[in-house]
C-alpha positions in Angstrom: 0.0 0.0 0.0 1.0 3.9 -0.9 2.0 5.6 1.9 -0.8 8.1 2.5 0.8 10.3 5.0 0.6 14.2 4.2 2.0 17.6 5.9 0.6 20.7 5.9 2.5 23.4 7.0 4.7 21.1 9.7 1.7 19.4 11.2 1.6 15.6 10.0 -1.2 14.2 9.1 -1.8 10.4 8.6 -4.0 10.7 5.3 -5.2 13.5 3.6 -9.2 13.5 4.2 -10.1 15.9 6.5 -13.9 16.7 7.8 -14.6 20.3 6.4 -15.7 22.8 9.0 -19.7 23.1 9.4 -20.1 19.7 8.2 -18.6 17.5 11.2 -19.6 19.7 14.6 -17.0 18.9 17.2 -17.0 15.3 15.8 -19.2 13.4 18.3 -21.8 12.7 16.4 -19.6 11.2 13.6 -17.3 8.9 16.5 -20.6 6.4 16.9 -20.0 5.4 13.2 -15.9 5.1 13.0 -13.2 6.0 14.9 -12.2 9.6 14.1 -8.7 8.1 13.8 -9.6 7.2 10.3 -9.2 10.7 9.4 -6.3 12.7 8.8 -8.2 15.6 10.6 -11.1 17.4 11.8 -11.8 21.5 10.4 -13.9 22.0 13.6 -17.3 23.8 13.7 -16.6 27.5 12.9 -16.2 29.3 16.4 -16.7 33.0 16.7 -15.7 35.1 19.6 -18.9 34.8 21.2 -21.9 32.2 21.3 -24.4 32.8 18.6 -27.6 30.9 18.1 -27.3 31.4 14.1 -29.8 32.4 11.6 -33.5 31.4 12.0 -35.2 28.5 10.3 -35.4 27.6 6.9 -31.8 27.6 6.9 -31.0 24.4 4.8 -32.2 23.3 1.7 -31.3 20.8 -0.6 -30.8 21.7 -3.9 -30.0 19.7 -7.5 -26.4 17.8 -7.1 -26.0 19.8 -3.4 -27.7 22.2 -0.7 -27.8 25.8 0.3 -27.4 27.0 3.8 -27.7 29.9 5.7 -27.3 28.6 8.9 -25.1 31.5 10.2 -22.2 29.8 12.4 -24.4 28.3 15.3 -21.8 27.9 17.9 -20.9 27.8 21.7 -18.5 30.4 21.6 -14.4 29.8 21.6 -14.2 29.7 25.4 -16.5 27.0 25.9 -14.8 25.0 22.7 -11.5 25.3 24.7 -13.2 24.2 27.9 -15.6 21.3 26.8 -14.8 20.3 23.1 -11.5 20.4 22.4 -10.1 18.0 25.6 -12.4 14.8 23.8 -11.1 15.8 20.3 -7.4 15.7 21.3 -7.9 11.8 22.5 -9.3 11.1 19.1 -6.2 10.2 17.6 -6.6 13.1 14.9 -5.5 16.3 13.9 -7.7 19.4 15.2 -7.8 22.4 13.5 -9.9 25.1 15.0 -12.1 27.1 12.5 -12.6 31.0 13.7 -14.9 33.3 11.9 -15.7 36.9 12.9 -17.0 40.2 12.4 -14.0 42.7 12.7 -10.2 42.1 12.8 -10.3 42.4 16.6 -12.7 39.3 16.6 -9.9 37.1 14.7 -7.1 38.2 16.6 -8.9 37.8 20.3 -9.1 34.2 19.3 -6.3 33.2 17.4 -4.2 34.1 21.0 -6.3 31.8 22.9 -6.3 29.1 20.8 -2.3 30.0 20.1 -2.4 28.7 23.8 -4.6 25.6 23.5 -3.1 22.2 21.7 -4.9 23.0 18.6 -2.5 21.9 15.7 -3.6 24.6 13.4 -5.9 27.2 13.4 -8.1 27.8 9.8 -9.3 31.5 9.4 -12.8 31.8 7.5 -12.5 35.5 5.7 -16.1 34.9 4.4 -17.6 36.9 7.1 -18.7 40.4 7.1 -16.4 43.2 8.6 -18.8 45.0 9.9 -16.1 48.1 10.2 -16.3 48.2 6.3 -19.9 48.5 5.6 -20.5 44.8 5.9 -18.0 43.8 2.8 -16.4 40.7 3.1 -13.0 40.0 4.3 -12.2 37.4 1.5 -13.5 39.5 -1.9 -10.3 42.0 -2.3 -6.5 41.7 -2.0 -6.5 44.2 0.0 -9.3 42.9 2.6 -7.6 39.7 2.8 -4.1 41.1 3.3 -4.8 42.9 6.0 -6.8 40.5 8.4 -4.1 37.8 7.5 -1.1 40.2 8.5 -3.4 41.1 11.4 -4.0 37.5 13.0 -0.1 36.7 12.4 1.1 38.8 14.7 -1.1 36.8 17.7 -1.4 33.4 15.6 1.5 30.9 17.1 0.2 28.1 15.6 0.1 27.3 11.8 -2.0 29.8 10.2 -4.7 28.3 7.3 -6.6 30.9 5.5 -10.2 29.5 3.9 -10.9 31.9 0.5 -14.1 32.5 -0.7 -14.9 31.5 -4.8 -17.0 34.7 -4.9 -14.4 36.4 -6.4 -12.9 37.8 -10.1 -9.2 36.4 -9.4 -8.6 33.5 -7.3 -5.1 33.5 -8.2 -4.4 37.1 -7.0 -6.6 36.5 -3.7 -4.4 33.4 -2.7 -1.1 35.1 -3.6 -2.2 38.3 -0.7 -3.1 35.6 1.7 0.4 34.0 0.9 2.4 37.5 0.9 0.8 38.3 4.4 1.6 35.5 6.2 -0.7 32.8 5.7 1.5 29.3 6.4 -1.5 27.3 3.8 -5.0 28.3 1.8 -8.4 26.0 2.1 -10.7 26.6 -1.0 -13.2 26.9 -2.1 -16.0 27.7 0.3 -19.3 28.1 -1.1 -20.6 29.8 -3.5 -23.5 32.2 -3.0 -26.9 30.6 -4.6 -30.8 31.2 -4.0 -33.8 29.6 -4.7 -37.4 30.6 -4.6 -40.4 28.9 -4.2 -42.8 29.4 -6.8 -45.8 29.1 -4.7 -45.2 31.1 -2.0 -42.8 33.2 -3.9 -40.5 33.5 -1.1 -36.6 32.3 -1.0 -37.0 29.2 0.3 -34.2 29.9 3.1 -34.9 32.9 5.4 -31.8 34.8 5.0 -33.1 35.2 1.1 -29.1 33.6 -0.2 -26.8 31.0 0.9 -24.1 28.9 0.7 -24.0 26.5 -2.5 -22.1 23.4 -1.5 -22.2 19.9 -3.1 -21.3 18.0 -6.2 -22.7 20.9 -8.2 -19.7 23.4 -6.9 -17.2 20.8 -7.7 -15.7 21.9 -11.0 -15.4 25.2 -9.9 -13.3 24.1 -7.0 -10.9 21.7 -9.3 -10.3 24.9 -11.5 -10.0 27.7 -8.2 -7.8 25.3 -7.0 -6.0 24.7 -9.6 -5.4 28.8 -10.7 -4.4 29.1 -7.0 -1.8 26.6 -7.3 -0.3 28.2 -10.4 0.4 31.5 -7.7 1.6 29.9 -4.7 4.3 28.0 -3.1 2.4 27.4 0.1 0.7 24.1 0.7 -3.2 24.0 -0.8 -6.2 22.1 1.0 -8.8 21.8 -1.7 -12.5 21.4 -1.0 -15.4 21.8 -2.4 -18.0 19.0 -3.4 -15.6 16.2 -3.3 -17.9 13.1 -2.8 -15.8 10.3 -4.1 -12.5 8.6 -4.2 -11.8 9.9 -8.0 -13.1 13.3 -7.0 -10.3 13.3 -4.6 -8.0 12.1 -7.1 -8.9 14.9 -9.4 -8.6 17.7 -6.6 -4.6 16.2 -5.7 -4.3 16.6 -9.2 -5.2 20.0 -9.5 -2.8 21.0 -6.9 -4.5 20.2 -3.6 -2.2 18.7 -0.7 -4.7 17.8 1.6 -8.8 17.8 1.1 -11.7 18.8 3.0 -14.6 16.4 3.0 -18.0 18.0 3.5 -21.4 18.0 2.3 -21.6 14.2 1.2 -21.2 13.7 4.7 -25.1 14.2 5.5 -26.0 11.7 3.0 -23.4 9.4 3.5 -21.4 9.5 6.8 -19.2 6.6 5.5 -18.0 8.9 2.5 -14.3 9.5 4.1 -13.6 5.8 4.5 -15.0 4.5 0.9 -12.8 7.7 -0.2 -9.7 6.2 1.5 -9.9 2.6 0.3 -10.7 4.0 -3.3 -7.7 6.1 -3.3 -5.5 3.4 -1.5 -6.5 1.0 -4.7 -5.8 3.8 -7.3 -2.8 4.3 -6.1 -1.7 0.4 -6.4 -3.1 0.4 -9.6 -1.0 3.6 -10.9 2.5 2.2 -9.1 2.8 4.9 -6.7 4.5 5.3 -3.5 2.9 8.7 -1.8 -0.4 10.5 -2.5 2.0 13.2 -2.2 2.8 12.2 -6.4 -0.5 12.8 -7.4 -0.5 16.5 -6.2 -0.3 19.1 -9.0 0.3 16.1 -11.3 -2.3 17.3 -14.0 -1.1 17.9 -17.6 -2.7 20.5 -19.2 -2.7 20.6 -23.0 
């Protein structure tokens, strides 16, 4: 068998599948079906600075080939992950990395130090949040936006420093080279795209926040080519995600330039995904006569 071991900026990881953040909670749920071992690592539920009870219902929907949400980063709050989530995930015999989202530059940095204290092995920044201090434009949808917060959370970020960028841009490329330039030690893209739906009858959106987040087998292409563009502008180690479902969808996303992945929304239909993924790739890499995943990673030829 192909060695399947992986690192991402100096943390090791034993495979390259891990459970994308907002699809995988703090992991418990997911523990009664396998041990969470079997994964390289766990993106936690995003944390923000504060609890927040989220967006009100209809906040999921599923959609052709994926699902829209709006569920608006439900979560206990950073303090209470520290104090009652993160002790069980570090006996789980996987990676953690925590996922922080906020509202202004002082929300990222206020809990980058504390979990710069915490055994955390890496801490991923979501930039698709509104900065509130800028008339609600998001972090991630200009250089300049996404240079700044990442320079920002360096300075108090001791632990390897992941930044997640948004596809709802013109240039991918030139969005993961600022993140690069300003410090960030890896990228994680793409998170989803912003769709809507509307039901004819009642002629209202059928999620209450009016848009969400596209995720799913339809968003998939986009990723392989964001990905792939991003990998074309920086040196620093890519985790690509973004409707991966199966084995040879994985396959395709190390090709495109992806080090590690991020398994997400197949999850709700099929829990099992990571480990069919796993023994798919094992077998394809027998079958192509190679030693490391690590070969397949930005191995595509383009004509």
């Amino acid at each position: 068998m192909a060695d399947l071991k992986v690192t991402i900026a100096g943390v090791e990881l034993a495979n390259p599948l891990i459970a994308a953040s907002g699809t995988f909670g703090f992991g418990h749920e997911y523990a009664e079906f396998y041990p969470l071992s079997t994964l390289g690592g766990i993106s936690c539920k995003g944390i923000t600075l504060k609890e927040r009870p989220g967006n009100p219902p209809p906040r999921i929907a599923e959609t052709p080939s994926g699902m829209l949400n709006a569920v608006g980063l439900q979560n206990p709050g950073v303090d209470h992950f520290i104090e009652h989530d993160l002790p069980w995930l570090r006996q789980q015999g996987t990676a953690v990395i925590a996922n922080i989202a906020g509202n202004t530059p002082e929300d990222y940095c206020a809990m980058a130090e504390k979990l710069s204290d915490t055994d955390v092995d890496m801490i991923e920044m979501n930039i698709s949040c509104p900065n509130v201090k800028q008339g609600g434009v998001q972090f991630g949808t200009s250089c300049a936006g996404v240079g700044s917060i990442t320079a920002a959370v360096r300075k108090y970020c001791k632990k390897p420093l992941m930044v997640k960028l948004s596809p709802n841009v013109a240039d991918i490329g030139e969005i993961a080279a600022a993140a690069e330039a300003s410090g960030a030690d890896a990228i994680s893209l793409i998170n989803t795209l912003t769709g809507m739906r509307i039901d004819i009858r009642t002629r209202r959106p059928i999620i209450r926040n009016n848009t969400g987040g596209l995720s799913g087998p339809a968003v998939f292409p986009v990723a392989v080519r964001m990905v792939w563009q991003a990998s074309q502008r920086v040196k620093i180690p890519i985790v690509g995600l973004g409707g991966i479902a199966t084995w040879q969808d994985a396959a395709e996303m190390l090709l495109a330039g992806a080090s590690a992945l991020q398994i997400g929304t197949v999850l709700f239909t099929d829990p099992y995904a990571p480990v069919k993924i796993l023994d798919g790739l094992n077998r394809f890499l027998d079958e192509q006569g190679l030693d490391s995943v690590t070969e397949l990673t930005g191995g595509v030829r383009p004509w």
